[in-house]
N, CA, C and O atoms as a Tinker XYZ file with bonds, in Angstrom:
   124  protein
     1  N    -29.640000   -9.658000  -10.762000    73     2
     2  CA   -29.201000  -10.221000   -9.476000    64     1     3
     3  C    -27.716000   -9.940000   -9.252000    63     2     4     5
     4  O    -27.317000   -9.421000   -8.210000    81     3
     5  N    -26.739000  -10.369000  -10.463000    73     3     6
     6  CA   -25.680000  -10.203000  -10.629000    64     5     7
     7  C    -25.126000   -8.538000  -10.081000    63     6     8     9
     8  O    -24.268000   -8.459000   -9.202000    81     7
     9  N    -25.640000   -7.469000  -10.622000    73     7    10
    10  CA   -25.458000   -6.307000  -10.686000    64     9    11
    11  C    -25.943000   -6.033000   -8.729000    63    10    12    13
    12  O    -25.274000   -5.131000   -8.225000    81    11
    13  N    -26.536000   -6.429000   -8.163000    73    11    14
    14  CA   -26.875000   -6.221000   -6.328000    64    13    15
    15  C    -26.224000   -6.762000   -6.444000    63    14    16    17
    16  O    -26.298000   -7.013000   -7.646000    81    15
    17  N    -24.958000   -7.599000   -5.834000    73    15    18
    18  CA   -23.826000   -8.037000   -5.641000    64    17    19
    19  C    -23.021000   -7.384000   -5.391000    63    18    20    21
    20  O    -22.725000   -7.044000   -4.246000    81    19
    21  N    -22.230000   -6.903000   -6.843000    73    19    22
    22  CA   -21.782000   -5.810000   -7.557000    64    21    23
    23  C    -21.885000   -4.499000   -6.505000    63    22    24    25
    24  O    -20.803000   -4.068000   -6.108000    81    23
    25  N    -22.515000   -4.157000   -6.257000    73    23    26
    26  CA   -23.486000   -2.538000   -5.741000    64    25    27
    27  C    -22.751000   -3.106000   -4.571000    63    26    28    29
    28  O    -21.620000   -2.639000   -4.433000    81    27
    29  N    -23.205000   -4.204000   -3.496000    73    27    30
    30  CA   -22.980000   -4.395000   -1.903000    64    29    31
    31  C    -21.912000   -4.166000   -2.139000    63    30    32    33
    32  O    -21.531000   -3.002000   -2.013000    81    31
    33  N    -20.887000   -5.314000   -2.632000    73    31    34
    34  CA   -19.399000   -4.946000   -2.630000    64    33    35
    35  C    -18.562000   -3.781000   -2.747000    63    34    36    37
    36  O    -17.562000   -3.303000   -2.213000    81    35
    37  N    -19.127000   -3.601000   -3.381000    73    35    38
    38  CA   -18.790000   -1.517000   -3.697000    64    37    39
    39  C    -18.902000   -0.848000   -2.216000    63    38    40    41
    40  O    -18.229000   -0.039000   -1.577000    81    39
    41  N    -20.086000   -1.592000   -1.998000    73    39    42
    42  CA   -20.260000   -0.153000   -0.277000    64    41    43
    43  C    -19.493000   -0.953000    0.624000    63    42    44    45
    44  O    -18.754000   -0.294000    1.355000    81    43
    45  N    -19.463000   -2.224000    0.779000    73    43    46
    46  CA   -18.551000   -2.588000    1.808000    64    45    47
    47  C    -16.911000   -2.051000    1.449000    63    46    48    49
    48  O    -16.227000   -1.818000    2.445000    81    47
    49  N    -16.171000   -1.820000   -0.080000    73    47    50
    50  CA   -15.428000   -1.549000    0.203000    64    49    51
    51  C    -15.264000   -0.002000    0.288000    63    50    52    53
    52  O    -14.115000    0.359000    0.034000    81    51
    53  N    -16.151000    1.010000    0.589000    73    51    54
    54  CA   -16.566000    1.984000    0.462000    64    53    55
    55  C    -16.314000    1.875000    1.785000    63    54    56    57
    56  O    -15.332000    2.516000    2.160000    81    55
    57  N    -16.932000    1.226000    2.656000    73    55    58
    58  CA   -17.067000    1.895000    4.355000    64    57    59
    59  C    -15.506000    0.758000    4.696000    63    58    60    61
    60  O    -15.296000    1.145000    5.845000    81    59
    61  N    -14.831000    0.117000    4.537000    73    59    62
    62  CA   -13.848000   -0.459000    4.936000    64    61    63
    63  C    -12.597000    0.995000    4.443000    63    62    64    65
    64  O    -11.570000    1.223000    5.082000    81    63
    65  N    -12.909000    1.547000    3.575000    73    63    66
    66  CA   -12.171000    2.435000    3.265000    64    65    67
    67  C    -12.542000    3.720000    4.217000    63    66    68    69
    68  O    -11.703000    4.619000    4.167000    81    67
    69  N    -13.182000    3.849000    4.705000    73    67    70
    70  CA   -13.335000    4.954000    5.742000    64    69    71
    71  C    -12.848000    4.765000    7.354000    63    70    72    73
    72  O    -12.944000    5.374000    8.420000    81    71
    73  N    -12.289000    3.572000    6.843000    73    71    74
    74  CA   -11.679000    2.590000    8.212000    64    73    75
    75  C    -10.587000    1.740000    8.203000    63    74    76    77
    76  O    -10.410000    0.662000    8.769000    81    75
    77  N     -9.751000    2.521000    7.333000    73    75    78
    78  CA    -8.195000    1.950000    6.923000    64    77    79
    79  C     -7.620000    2.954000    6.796000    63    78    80    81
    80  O     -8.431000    3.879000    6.838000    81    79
    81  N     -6.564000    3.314000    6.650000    73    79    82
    82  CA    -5.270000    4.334000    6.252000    64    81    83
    83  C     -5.295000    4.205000    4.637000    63    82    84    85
    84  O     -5.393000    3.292000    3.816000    81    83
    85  N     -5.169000    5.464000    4.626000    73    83    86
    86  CA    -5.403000    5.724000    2.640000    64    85    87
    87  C     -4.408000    5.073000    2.193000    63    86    88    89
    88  O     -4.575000    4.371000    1.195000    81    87
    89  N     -2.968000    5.160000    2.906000    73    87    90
    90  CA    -1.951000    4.963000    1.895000    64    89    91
    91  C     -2.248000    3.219000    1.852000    63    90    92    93
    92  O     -1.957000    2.666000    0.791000    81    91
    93  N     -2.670000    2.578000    2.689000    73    91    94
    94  CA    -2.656000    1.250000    2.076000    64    93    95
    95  C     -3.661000    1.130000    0.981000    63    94    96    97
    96  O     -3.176000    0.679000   -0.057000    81    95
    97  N     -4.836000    1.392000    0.940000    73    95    98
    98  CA    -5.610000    1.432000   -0.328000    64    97    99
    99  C     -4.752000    1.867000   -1.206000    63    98   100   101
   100  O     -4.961000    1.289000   -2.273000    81    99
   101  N     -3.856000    2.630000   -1.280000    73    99   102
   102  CA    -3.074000    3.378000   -2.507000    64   101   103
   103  C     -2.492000    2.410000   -3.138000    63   102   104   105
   104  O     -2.559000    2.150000   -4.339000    81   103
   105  N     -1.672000    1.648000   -1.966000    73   103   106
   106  CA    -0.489000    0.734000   -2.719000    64   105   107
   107  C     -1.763000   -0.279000   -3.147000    63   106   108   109
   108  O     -1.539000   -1.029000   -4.096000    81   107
   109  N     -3.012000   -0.345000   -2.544000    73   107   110
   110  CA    -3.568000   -1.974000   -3.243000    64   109   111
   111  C     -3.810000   -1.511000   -4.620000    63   110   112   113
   112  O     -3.493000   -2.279000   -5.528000    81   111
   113  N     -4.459000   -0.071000   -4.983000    73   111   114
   114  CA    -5.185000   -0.124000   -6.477000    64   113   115
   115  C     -3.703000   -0.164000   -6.992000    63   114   116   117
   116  O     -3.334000   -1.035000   -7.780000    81   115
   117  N     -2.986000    0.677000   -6.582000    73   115   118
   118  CA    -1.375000    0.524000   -7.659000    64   117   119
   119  C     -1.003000   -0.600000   -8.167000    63   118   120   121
   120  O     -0.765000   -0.693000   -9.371000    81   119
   121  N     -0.853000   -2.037000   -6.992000    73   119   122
   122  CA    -0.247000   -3.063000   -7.112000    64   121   123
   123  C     -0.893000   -3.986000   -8.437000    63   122   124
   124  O     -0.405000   -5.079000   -8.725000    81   123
């Protein structure tokens, strides 16, 4: 159950990332 969770979250931040400016994702994994 745990692991489908896991998976959604991944694609939501998967398609939120196709709908933001890279460089802010950059600075978030950096920070």
């Amino acid at each position: 159950m745990l692991y489908a969770v896991e998976e959604a979250t991944i694609v939501l931040l998967a398609v939120a990332h196709q709908h933001r400016e890279p460089d802010y994702w950059i600075d978030r994994e950096k920070t």
